[in-house]
Rosetta silent file (secondary structure, phi, psi, omega in degrees, C-alpha in Angstrom):
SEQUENCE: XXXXXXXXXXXXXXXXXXXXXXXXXXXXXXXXXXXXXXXXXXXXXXXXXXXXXXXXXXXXXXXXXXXXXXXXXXXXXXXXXXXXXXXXXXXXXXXXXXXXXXXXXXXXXXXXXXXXXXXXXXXXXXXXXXXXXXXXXXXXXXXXXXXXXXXXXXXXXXXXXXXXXXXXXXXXXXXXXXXXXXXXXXXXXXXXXXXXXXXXXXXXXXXXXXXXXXXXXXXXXXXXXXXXXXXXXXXXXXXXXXXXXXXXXXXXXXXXXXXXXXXXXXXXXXXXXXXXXXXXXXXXXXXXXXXXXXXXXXXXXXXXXXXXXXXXXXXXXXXXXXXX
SCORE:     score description
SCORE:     0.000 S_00000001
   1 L     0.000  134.356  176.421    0.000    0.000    0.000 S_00000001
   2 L   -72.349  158.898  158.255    1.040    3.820   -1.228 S_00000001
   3 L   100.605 -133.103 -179.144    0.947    6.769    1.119 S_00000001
   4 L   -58.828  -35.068  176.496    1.293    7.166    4.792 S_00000001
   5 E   -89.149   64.744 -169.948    1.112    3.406    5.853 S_00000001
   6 E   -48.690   97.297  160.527    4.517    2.291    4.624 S_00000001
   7 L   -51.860  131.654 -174.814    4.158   -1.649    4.477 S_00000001
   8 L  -109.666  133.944 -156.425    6.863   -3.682    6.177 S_00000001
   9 L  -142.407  -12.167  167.527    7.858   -6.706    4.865 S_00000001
  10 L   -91.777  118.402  160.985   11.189   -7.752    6.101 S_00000001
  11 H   -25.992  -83.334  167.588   11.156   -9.610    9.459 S_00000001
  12 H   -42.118   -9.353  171.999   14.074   -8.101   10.535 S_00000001
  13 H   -90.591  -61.603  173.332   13.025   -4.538    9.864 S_00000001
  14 H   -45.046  -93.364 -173.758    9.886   -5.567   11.963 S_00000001
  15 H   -64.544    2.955   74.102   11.559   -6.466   14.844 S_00000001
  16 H     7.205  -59.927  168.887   14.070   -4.082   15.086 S_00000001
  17 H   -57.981  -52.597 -162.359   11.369   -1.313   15.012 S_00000001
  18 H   -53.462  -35.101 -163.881    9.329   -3.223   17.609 S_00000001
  19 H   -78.839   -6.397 -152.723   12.493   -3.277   20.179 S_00000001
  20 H  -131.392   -3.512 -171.132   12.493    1.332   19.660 S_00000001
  21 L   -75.565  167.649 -170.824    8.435    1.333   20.505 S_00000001
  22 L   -87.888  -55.931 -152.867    7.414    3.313   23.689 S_00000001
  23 L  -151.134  145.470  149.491    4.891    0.841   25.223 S_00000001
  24 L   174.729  173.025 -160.682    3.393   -2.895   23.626 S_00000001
  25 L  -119.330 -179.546 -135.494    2.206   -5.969   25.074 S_00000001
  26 L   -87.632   27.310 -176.801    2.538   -9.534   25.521 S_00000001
  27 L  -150.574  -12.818  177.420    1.113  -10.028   21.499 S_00000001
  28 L   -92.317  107.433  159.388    2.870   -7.401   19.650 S_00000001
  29 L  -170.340  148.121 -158.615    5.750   -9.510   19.132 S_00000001
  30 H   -61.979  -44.054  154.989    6.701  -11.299   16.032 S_00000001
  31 H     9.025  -86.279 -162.014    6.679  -14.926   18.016 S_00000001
  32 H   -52.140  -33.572  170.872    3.285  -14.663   18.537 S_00000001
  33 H   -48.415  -56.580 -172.030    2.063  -13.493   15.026 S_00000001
  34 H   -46.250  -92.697 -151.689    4.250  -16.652   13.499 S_00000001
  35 H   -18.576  -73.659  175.914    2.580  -18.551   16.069 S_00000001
  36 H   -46.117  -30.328 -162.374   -0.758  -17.622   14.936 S_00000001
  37 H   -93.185   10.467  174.992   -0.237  -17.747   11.149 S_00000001
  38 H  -113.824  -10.101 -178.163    1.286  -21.827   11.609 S_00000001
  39 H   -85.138  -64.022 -154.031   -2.436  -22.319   13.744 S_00000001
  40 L  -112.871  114.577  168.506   -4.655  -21.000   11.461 S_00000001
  41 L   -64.737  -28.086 -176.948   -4.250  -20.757    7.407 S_00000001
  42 L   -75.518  -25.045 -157.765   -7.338  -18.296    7.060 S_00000001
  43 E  -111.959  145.609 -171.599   -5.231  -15.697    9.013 S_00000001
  44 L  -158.949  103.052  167.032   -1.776  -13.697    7.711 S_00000001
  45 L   -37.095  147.520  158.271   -0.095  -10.585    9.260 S_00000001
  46 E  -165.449  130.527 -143.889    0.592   -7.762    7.440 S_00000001
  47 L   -96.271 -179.801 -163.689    2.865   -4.881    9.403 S_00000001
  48 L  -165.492  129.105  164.392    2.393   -0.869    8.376 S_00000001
  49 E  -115.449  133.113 -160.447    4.955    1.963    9.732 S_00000001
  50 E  -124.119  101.148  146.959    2.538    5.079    9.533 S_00000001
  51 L    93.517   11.208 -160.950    4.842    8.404    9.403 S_00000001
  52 L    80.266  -10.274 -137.441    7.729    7.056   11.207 S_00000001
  53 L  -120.541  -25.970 -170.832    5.972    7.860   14.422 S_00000001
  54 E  -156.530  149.968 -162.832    3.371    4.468   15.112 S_00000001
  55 E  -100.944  157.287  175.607    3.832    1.042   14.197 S_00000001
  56 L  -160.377  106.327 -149.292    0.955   -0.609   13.299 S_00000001
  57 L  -102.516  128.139 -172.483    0.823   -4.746   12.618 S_00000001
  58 E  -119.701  166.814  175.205   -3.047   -6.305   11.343 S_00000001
  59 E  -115.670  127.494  175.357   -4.156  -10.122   10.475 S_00000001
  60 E   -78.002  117.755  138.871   -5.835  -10.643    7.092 S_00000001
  61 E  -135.477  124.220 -170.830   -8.768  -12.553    7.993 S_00000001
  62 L    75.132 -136.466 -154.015  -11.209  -12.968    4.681 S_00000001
  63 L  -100.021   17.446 -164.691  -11.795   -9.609    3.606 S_00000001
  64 E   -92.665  103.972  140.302  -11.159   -8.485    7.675 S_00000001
  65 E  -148.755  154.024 -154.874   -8.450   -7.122    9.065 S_00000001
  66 E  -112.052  151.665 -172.466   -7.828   -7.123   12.868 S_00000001
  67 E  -138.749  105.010   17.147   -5.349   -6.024   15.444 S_00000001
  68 L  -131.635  117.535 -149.551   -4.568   -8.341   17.287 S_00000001
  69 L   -67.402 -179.043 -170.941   -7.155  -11.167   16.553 S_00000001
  70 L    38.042    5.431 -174.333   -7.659  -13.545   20.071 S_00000001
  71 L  -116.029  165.965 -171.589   -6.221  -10.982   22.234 S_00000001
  72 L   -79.260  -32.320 -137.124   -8.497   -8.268   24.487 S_00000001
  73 L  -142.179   98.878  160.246   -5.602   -5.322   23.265 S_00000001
  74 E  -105.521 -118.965  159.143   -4.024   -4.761   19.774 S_00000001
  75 L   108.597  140.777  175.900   -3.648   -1.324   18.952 S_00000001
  76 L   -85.340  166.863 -178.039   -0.778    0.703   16.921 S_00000001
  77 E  -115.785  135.874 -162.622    2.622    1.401   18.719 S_00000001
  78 E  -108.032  125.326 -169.295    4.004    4.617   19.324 S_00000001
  79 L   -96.865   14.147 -162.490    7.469    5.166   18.285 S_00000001
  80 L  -149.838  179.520 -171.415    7.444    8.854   19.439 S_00000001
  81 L   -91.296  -36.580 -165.967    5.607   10.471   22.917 S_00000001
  82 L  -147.610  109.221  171.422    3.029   12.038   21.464 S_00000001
  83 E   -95.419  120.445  159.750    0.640   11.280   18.032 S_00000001
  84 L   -36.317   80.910  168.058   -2.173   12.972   16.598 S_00000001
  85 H   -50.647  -70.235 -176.114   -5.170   10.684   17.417 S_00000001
  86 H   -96.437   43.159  176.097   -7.723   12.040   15.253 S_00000001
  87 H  -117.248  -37.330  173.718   -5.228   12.973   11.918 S_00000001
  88 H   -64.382  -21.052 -167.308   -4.328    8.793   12.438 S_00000001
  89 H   -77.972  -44.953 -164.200   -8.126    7.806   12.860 S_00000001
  90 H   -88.847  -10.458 -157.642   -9.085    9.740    9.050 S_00000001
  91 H  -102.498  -41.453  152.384   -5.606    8.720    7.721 S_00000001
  92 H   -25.616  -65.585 -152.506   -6.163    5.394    8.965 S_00000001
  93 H   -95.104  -26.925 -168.992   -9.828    4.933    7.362 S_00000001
  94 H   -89.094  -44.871  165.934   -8.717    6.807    4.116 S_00000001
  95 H   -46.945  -63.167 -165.548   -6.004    4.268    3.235 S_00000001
  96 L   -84.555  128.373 -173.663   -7.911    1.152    4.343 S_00000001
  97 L  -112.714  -20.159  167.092  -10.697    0.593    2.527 S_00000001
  98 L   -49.110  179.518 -156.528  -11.215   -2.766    3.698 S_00000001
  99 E  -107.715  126.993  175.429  -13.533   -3.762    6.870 S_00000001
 100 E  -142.672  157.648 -156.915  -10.694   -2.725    9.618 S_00000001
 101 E  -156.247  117.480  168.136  -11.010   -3.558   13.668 S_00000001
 102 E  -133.100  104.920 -176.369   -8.473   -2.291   16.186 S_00000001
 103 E   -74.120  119.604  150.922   -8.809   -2.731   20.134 S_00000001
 104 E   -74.801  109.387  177.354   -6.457   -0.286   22.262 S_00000001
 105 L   -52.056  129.220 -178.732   -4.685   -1.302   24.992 S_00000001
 106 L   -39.707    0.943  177.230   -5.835    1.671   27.644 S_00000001
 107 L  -105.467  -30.927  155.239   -2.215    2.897   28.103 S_00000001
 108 H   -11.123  -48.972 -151.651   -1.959    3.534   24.338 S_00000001
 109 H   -54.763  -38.094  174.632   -4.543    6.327   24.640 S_00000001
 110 H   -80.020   -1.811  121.701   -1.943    8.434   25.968 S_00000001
 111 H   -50.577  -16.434 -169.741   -0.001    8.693   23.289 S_00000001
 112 E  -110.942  100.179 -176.340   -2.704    9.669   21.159 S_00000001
 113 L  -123.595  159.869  171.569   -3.501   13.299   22.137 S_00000001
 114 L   -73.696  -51.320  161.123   -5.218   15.753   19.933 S_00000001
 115 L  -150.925 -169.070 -175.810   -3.044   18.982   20.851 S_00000001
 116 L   -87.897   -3.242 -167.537   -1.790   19.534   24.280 S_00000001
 117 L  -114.780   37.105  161.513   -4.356   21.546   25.459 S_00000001
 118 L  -129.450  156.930  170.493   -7.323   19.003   25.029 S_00000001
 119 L   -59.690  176.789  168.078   -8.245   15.374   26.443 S_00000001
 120 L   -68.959  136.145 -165.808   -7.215   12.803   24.627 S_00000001
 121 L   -91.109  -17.335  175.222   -8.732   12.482   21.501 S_00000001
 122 L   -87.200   14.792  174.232   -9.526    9.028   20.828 S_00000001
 123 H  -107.593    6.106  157.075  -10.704    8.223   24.678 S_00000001
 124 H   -66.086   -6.121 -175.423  -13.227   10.839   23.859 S_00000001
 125 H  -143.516   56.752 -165.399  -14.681    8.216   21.716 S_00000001
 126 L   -69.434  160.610  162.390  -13.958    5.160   23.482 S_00000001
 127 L   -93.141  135.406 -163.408  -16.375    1.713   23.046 S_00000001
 128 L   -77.932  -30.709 -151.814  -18.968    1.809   25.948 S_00000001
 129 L   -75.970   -4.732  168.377  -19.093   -1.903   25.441 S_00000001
 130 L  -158.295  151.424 -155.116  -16.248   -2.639   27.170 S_00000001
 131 E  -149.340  179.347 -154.046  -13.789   -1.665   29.931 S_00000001
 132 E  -149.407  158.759 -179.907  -10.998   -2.791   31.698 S_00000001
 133 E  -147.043  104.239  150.866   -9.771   -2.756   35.741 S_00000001
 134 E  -111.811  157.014 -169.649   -6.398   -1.772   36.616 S_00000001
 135 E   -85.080  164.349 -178.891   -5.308   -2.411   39.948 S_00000001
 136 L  -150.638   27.694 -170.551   -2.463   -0.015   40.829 S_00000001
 137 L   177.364  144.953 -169.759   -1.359   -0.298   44.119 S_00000001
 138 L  -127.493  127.840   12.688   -1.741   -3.890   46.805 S_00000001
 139 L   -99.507  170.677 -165.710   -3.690   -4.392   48.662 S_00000001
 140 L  -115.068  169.653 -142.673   -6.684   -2.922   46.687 S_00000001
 141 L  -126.561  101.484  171.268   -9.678   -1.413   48.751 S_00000001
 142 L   -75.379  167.534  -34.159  -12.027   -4.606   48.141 S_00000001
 143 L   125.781  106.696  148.602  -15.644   -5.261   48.059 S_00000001
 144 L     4.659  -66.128  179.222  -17.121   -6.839   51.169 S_00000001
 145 L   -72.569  -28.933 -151.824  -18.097   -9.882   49.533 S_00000001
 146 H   -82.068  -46.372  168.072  -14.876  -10.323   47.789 S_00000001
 147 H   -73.443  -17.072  163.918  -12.902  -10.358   50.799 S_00000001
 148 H   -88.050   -2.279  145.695  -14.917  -12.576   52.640 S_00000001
 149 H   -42.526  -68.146 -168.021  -14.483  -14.814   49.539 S_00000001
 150 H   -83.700  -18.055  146.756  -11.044  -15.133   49.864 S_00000001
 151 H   -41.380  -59.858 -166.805  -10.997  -15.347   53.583 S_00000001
 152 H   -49.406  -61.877 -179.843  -13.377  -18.368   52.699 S_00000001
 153 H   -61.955  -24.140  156.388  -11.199  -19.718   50.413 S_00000001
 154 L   -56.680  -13.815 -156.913   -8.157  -19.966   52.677 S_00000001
 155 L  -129.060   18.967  162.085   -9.632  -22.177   55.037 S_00000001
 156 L  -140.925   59.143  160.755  -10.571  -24.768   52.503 S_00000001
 157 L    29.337   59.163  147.783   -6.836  -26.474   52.222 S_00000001
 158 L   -80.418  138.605 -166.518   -6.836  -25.459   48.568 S_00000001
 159 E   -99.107  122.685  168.269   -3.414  -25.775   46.644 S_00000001
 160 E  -106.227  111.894  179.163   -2.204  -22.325   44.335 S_00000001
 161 E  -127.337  148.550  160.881    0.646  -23.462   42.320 S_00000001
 162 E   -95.211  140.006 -145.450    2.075  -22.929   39.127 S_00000001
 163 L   -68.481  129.868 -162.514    1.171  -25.279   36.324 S_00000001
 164 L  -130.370  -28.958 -160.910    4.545  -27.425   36.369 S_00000001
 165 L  -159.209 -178.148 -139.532    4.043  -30.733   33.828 S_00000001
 166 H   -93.866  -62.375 -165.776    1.657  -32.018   30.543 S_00000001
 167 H   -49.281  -59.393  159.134   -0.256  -33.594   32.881 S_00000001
 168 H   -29.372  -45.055  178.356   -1.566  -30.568   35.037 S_00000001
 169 H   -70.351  -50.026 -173.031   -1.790  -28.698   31.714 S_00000001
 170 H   -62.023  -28.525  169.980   -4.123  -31.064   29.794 S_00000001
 171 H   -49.106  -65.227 -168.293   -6.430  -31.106   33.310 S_00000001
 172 H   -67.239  -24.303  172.082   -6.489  -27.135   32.871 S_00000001
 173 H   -68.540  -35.439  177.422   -7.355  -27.573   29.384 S_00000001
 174 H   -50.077  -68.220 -165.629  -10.479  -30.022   30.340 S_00000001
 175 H   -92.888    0.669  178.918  -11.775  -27.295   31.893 S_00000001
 176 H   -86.255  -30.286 -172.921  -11.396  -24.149   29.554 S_00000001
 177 H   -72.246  -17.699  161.392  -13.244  -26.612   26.795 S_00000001
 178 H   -58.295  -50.604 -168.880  -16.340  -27.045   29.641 S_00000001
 179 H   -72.132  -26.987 -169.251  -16.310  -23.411   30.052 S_00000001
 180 H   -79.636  -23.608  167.601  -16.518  -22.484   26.011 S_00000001
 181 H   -55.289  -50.589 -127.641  -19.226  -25.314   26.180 S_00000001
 182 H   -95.250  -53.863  177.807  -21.027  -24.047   28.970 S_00000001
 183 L   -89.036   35.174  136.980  -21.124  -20.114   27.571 S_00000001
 184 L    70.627    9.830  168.219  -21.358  -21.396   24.114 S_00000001
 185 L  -113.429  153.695  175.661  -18.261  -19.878   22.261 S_00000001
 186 L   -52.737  142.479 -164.845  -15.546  -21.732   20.263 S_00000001
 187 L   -96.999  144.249  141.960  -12.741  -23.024   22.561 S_00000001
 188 L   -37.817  116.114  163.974   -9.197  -22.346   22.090 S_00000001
 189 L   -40.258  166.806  176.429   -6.584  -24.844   20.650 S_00000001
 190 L   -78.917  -62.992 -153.584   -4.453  -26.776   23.726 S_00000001
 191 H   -51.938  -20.625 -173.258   -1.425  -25.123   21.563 S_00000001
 192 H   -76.783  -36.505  163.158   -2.161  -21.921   22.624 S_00000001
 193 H   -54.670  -23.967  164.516   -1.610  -23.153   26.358 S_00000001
 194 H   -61.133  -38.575  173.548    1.136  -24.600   25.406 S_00000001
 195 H   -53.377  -38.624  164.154    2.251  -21.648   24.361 S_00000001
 196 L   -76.483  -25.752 -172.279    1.499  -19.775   27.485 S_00000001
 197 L   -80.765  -36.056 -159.757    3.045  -23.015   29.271 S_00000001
 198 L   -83.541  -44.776 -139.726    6.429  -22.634   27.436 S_00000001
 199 L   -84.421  121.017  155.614    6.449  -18.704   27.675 S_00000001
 200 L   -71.371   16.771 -169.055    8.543  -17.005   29.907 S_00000001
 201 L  -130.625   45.149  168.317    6.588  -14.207   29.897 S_00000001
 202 L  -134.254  157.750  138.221    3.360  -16.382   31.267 S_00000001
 203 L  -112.115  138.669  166.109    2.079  -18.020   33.928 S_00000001
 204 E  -123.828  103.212 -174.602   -0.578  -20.704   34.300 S_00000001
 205 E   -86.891  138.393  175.116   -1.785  -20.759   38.347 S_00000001
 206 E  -129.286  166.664  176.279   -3.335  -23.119   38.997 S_00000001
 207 E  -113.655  144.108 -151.382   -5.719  -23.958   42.101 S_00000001
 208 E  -157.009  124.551 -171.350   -6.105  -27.529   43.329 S_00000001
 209 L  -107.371   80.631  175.991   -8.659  -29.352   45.852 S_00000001
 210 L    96.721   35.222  167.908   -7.165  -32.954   47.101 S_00000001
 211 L    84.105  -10.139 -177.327   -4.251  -32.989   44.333 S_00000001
 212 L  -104.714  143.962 -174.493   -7.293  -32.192   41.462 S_00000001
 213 E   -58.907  109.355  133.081   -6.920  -29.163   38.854 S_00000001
 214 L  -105.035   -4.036 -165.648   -9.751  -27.266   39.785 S_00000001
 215 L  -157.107  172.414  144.171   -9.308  -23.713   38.577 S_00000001
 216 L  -179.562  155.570 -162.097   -6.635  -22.168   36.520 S_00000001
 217 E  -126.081  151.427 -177.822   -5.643  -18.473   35.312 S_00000001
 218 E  -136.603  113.575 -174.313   -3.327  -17.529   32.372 S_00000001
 219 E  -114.678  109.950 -178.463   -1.788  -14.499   33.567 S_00000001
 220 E   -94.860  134.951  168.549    0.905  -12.270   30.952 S_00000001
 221 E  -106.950  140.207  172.832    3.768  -10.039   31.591 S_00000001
 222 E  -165.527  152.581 -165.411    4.742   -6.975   29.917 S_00000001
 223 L    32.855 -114.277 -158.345    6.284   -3.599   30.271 S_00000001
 224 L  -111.831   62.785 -179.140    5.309   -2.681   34.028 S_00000001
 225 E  -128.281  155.179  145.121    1.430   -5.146   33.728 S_00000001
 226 E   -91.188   49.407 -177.774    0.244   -8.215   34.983 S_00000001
 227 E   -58.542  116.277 -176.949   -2.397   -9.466   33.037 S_00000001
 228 E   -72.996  112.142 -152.710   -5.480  -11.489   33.638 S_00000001
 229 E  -115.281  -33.338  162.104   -5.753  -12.930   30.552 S_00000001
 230 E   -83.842  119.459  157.733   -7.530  -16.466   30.808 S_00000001
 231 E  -135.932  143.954  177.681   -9.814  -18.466   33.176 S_00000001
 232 L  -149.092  125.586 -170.638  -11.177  -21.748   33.472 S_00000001
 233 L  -150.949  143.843  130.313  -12.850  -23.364   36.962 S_00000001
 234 L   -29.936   81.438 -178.218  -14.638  -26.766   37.722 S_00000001
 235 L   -58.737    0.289 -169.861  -18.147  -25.373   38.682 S_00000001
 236 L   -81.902  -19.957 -169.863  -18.416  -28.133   41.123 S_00000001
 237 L  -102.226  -23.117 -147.924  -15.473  -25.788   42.865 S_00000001
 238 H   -59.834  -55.924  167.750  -16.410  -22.649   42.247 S_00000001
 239 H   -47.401   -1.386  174.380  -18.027  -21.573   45.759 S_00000001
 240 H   -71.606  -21.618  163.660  -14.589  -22.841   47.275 S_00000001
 241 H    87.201   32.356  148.836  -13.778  -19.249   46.301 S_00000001
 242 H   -32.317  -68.622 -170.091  -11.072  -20.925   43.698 S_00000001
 243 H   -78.935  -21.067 -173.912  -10.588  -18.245   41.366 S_00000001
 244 H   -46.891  -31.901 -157.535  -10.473  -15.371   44.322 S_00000001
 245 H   -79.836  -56.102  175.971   -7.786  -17.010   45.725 S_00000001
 246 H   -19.027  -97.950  169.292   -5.900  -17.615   42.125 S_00000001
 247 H   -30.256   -8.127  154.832   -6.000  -13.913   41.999 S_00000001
 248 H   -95.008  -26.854  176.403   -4.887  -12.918   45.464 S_00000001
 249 H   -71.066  -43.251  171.111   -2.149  -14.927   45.011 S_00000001
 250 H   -62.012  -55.494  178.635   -0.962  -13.092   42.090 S_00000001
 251 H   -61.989  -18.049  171.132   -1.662   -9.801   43.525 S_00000001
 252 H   -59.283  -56.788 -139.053    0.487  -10.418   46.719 S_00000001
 253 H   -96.053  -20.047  176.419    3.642  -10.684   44.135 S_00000001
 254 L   -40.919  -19.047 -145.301    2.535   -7.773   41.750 S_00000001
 255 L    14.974  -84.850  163.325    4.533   -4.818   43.669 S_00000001
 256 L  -116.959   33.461  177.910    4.983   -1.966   41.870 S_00000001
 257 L  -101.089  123.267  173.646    3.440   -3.381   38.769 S_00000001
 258 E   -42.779  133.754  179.702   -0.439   -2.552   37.393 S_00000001
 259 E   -92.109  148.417  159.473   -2.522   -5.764   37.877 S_00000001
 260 E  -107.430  154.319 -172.336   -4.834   -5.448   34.711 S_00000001
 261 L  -116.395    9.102 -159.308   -7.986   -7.550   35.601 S_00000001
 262 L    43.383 -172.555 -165.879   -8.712   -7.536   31.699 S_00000001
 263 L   -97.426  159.647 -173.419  -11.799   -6.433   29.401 S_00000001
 264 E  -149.596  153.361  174.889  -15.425   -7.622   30.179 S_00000001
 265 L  -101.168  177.315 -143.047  -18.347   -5.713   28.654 S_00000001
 266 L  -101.431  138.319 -168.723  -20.725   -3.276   30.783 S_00000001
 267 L   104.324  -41.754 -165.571  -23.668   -5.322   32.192 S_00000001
 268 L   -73.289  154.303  179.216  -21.888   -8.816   32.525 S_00000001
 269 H   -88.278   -4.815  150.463  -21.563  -11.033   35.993 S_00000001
 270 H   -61.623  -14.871 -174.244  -17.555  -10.833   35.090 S_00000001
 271 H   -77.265  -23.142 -145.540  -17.988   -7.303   35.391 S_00000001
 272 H   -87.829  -29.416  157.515  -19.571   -7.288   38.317 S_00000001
 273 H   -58.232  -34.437 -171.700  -16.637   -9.830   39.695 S_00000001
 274 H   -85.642  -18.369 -164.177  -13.904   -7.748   38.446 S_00000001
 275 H   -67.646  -51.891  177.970  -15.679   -4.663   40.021 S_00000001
 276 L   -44.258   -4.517  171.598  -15.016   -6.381   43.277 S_00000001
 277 L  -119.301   21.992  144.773  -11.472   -5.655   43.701 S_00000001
 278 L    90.296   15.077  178.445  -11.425   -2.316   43.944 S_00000001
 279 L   -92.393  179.317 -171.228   -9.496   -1.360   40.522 S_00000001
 280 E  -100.808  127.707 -169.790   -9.729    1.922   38.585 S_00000001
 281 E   -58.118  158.557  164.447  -12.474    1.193   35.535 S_00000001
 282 E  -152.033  142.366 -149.496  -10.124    2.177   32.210 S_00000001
 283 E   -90.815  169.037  166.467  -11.910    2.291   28.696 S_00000001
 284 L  -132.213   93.346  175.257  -10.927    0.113   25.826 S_00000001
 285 L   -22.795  152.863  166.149  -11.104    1.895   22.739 S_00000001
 286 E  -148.278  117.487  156.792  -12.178   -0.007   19.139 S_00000001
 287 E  -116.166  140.155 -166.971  -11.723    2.064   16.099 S_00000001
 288 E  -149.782  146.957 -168.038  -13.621    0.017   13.612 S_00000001
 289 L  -127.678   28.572 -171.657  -15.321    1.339   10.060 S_00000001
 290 L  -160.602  135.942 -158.247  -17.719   -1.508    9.447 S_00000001
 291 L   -84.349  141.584  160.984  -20.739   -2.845   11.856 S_00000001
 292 L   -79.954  128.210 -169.006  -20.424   -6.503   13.483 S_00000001
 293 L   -69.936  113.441  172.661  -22.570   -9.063   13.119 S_00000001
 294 L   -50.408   81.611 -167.576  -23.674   -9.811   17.055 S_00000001
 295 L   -76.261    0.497  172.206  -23.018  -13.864   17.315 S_00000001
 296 L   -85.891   -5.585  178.225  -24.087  -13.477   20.981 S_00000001
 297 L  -119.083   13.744  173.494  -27.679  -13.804   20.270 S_00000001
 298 L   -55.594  156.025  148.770  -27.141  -16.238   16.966 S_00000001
 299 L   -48.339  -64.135  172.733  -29.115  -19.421   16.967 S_00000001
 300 L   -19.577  -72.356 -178.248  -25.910  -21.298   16.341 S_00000001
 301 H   -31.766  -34.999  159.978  -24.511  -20.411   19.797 S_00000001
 302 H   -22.993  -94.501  158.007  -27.428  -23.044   20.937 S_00000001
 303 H    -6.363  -61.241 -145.328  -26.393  -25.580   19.037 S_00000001
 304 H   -84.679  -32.938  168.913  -22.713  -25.184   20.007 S_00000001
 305 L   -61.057  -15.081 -173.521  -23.844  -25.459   23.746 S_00000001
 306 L  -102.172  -16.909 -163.020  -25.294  -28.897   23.667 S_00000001
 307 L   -48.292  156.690  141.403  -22.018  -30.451   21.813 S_00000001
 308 L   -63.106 -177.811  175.522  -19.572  -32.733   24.064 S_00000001
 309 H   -82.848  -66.757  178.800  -16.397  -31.010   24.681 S_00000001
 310 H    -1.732  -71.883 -141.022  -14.879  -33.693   21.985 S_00000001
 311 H   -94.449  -31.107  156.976  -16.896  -32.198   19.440 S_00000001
 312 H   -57.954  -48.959  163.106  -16.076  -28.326   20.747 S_00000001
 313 H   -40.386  -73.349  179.894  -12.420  -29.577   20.499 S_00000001
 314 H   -64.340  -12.846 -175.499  -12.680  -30.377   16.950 S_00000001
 315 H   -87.649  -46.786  178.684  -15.081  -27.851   15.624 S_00000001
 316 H   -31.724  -61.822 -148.776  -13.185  -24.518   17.230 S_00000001
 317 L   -57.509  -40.782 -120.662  -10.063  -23.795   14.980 S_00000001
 318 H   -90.425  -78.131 -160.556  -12.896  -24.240   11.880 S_00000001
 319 H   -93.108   60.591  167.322  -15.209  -21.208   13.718 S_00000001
 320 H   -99.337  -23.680 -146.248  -12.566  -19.317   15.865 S_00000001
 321 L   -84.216  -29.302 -168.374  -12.259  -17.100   12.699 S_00000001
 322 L   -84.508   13.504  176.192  -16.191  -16.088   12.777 S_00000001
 323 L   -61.062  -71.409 -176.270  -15.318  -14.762   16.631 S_00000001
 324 L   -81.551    0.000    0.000  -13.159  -12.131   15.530 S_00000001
């Protein structure tokens, strides 16, 4: 592509740039992109340097393309302190004529100011539909209930560990394909856990009642975040106060790092969980130039709820792509 949105095409140019960005997260990194584009054949990066100033890397999928597809936070990267926000938004939209989808991570936004003596201009136009909780200081000024959760949960000889061997992992795996069953969305591959299992810049906690995997959290580090990125719990467990404790456990070790609690949309009983610890709400931006078909009220989603897990295993890679 001609004009502002220089296409990059050498690896090694790409990553090079990526190491001079200000701020990016545990997905802008070429690793993961490969990673994705050896899972899935429908989907193919393609990386943009817009002005010298913001980096900006998308996934062809169909006639789609998204930044960064399976993750809550894509978003371009700012190679300088301060960017125009709404001269990148029309410059942005004027180039791509295709159907284009970008999530920001919330610390982005502050790079993107309009001049200095206005807010920022794209969190003036943030998406209501979804928000984010970071924590920013331990212990966080909790919720009533929340703390008598995890009071609860101390006293019922539960094991918090990190995920250590195949075995432990495929157990934790068991249960993220119950949960895409149970709410009725396409499950993850096991490789991506693997992925997270391998990664030094992951964790997988897991919580455990009488030696058995009940819970587990996929938590990522980058710059100064913790992210909650993942969850999966044994409802048979779940009043054991299982994931609070996952999540206290992490936050004892956070220090001086932002816990992110990740995005949930406005309305939801995750919201109303994440609300409980006391973080500061933070918006998560979408600039997007084309309307989404809602798949939370499809028929389909029925359907996809009565399956076995087997049959969730095998169907997911084929409809992960109609997700995003």
């Amino acid at each position: 592509m001609e004009g502002k949105f220089i296409k990059i095409t050498s690896k090694d140019e790409w990553k090079n740039l990526l190491d001079k960005v200000f701020f990016k997260t545990f997905f802008h990194n070429a690793e993961w992109e490969e990673f994705l584009e050896s899972q899935f054949k429908w989907l193919k990066f393609e990386r943009y340097l817009y002005k010298d100033r913001v980096l900006l890397s998308l996934a062809r999928v169909g006639k789609k393309l998204i930044s960064h597809p399976f993750c809550e936070y894509g978003g371009p990267l700012p190679l300088v302190e301060e960017i125009d926000g709404e001269r990148f938004k029309r410059d942005l939209f004027s180039e791509f004529k295709t159907p284009v989808k970008i999530s920001f991570h919330p610390y982005l936004l502050s790079y993107f100011l309009c001049d200095q003596s206005q807010k920022y201009a794209i969190a003036e136009n943030c998406d209501g539909g979804r928000v984010s909780y970071f924590i920013e200081k331990f212990p966080p000024f909790l919720r009533k209930t929340t703390r008598h959760e995890i009071e609860k949960a101390k006293t019922k000889s539960l094991q918090i560990e990190k995920c250590q061997n195949q075995q432990d992992l495929n157990h934790f795996y068991d249960l993220h394909l119950k949960s895409a069953k149970k709410h009725r969305v396409p499950a993850y591959p096991f490789s991506f856990f693997k992925y997270f299992f391998q990664s030094p810049q992951a964790e997988i906690i897991l919580s455990k009642y009488r030696n058995r995997v009940v819970a587990g959290s996929v938590f990522l580090f980058y710059d100064n975040f913790i992210h909650y990125f993942q969850n999966a719990v044994d409802e048979r467990y779940k009043k054991l106060g299982v994931n609070h404790l996952i999540l206290w456990h992490q936050m004892e070790k956070m220090g001086s790092r932002i816990f992110d609690l990740g995005g949930t949309r406005h309305g939801s009983s995750l919201q109303t969980f994440k609300e409980g610890w006391g973080g500061r709400e933070v918006p998560i931006y979408e600039l997007k130039n084309y309307k989404e078909n809602d798949l939370r009220s499809s028929k389909l989603r029925n359907i996809f709820g009565i399956l076995p897990p087997f049959l969730v295993k095998k169907l997911s890679p084929y409809l992960l792509k109609y997700k995003i």
